[in-house]
C-alpha positions in Angstrom: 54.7 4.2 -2.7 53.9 5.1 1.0 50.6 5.5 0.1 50.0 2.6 -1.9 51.3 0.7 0.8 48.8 2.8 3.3 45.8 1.6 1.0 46.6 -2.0 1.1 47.1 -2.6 4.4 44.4 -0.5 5.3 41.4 -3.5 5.7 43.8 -5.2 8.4 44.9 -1.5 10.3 41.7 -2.2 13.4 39.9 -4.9 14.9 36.7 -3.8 13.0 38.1 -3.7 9.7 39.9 -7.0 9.6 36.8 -8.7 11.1 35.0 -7.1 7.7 37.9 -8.2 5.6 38.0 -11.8 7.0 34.0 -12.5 6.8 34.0 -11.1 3.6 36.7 -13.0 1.4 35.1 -16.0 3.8 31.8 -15.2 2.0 33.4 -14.8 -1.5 35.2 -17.9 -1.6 32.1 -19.9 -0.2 30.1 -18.1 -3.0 32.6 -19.2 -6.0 33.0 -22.7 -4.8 28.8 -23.3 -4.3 28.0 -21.4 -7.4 30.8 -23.3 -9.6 28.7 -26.1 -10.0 25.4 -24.5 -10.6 26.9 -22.8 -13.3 28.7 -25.9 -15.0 25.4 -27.4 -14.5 23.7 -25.0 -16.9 25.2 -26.0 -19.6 24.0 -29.0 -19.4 20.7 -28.0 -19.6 18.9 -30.1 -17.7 16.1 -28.4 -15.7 13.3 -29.1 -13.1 9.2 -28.6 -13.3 6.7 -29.3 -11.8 3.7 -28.0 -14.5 3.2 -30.0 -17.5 5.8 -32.5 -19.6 4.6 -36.2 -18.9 3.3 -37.3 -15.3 4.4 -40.9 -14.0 2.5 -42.4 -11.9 2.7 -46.0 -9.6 0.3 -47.9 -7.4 1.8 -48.9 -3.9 -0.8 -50.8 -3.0 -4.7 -51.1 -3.5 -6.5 -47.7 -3.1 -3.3 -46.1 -3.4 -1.2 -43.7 -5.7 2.0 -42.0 -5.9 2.7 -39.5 -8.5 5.6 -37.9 -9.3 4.8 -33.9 -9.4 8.8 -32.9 -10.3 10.4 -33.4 -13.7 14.0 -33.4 -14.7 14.4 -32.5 -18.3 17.8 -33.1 -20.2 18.8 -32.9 -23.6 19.5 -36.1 -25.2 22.8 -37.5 -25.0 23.7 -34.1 -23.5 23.0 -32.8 -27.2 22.4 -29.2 -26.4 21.5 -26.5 -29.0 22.6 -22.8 -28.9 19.4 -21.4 -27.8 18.8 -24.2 -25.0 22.0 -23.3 -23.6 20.8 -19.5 -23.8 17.4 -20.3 -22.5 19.5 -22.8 -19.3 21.7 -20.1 -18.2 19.0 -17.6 -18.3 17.1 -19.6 -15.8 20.4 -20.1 -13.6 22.3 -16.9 -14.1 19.3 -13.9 -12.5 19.7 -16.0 -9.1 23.4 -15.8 -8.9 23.8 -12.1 -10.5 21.3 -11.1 -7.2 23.1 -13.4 -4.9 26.4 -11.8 -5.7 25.0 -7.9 -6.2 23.4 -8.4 -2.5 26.8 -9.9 -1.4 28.9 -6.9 -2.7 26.2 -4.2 -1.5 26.3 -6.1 2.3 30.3 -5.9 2.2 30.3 -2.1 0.8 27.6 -1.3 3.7 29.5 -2.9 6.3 32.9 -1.3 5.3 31.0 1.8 5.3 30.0 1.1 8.5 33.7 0.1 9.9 35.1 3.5 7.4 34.2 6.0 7.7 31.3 5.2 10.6 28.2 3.6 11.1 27.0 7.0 12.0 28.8 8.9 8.7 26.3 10.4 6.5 27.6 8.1 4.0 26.4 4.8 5.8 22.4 5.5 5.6 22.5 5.8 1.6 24.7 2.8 1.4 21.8 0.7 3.2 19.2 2.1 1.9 20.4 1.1 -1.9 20.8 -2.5 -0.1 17.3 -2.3 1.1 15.9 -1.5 -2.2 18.2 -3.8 -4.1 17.4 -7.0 -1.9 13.7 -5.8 -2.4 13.1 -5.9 -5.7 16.1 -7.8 -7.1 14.6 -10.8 -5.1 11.5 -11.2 -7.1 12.6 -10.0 -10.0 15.6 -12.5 -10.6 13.4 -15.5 -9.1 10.4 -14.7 -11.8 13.2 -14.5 -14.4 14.8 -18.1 -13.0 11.5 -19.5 -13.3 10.0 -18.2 -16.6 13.3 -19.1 -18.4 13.0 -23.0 -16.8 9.8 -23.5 -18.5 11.1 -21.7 -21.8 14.0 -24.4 -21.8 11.8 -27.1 -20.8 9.0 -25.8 -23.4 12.0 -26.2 -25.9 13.2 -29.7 -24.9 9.5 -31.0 -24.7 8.9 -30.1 -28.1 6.4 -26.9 -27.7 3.9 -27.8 -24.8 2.1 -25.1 -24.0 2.3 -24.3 -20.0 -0.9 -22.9 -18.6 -2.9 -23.4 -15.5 -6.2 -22.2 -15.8 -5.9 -18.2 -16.3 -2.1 -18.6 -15.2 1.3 -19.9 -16.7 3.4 -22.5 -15.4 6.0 -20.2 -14.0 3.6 -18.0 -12.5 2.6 -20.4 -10.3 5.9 -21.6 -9.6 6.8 -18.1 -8.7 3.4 -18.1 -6.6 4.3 -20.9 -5.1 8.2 -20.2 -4.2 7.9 -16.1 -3.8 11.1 -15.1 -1.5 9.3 -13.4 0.9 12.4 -13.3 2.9 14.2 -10.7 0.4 11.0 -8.8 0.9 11.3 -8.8 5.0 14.9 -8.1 4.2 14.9 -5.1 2.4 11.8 -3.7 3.8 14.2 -4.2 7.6 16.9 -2.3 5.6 15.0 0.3 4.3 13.7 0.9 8.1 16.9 1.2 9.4 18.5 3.2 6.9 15.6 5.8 7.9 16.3 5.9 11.2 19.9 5.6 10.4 19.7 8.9 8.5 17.5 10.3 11.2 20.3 10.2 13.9 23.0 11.5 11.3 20.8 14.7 11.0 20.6 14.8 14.4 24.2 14.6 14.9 24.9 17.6 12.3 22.3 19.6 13.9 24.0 18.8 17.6 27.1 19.7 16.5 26.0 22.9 14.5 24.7 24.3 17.6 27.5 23.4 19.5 
């Protein structure tokens, strides 16, 4: 009982790991409330484009023309099959699983950092796997959002084909919105985590000559 009571108050026992404990069920909470309606909003399966589907297009005055380059698509009356619902959380759901894998890989580095050290051999391996996660996960889930938004709206347009030139839609949607900050952010980790691991070796080797 003593040591179940150890374990639970063990995120408040220092300065260090209550700041930790605080930011981080601050970040979860703020990440359920902003993400509850993107989810409920996927199954209504309305979705965004900018390649293809109809083009609208007004005259504001002589000489010149506005058109609108972003589409909403919805199903009618809200009338949405199975496989539209599939195809509308498969374009939502790979930004928020990589949202919340990069928020629970940041709170299990910065434990690590707080337990057992930011210098414990332990610490390096827990950034690294951040690095590489915000690295590739970035592209990956934003290629997936935006190949399974023109799926969905491919589906609720009645079969339009999506091609610009040698390219699809989505690849030049990706193209055009590529997180290049994930990329910065995992190549920083990874960097770090190097020379994180660098001074842990250093450390053991100090202390085995000692």
């Amino acid at each position: 009982m003593s040591s179940i009571r150890k374990r639970l108050g063990e995120p408040l026992s220092t300065t260090d790991k209550r700041l930790v404990t605080i930011f981080g069920l601050l970040f979860v909470t703020a990440f359920a409330l902003v993400n509850y309606g993107t989810v409920r909003a996927a199954t209504t399966g309305c979705t965004e484009i900018t390649y293809g589907g109809p083009t609208f297009a007004s005259t504001v005055q002589s000489g010149v023309a506005v058109t609108v380059a972003t589409k909403r698509v919805c199903p009618v009356d809200g009338q949405l099959s199975t496989t539209d619902l599939f195809l509308s959380l498969g374009a939502t759901l790979p930004a928020l699983v990589f949202s919340a894998g990069a928020l629970l890989l940041l709170w299990r580095f910065l434990w690590g950092a707080v337990r057992p050290g930011l210098h414990a051999p332990v610490t390096p391996g827990r950034l690294r796997t951040l690095g590489w996660f915000v690295l590739i996960g970035g592209p990956v889930s934003e290629g997936l959002g935006h190949f399974w938004t023109y799926e969905l709206a491919e589906s609720l347009l009645g079969g339009d084909e999506y091609r610009m030139g040698d390219y699809s839609a989505w690849l030049q949607e990706l193209q055009m919105d590529f997180p290049w900050w994930s990329v910065f952010a995992g190549v920083s980790a990874l960097v770090v985590a190097k020379l994180l691991r660098i001074e842990v070796r250093m450390g053991e080797e100090l202390e085995g000559t000692i």
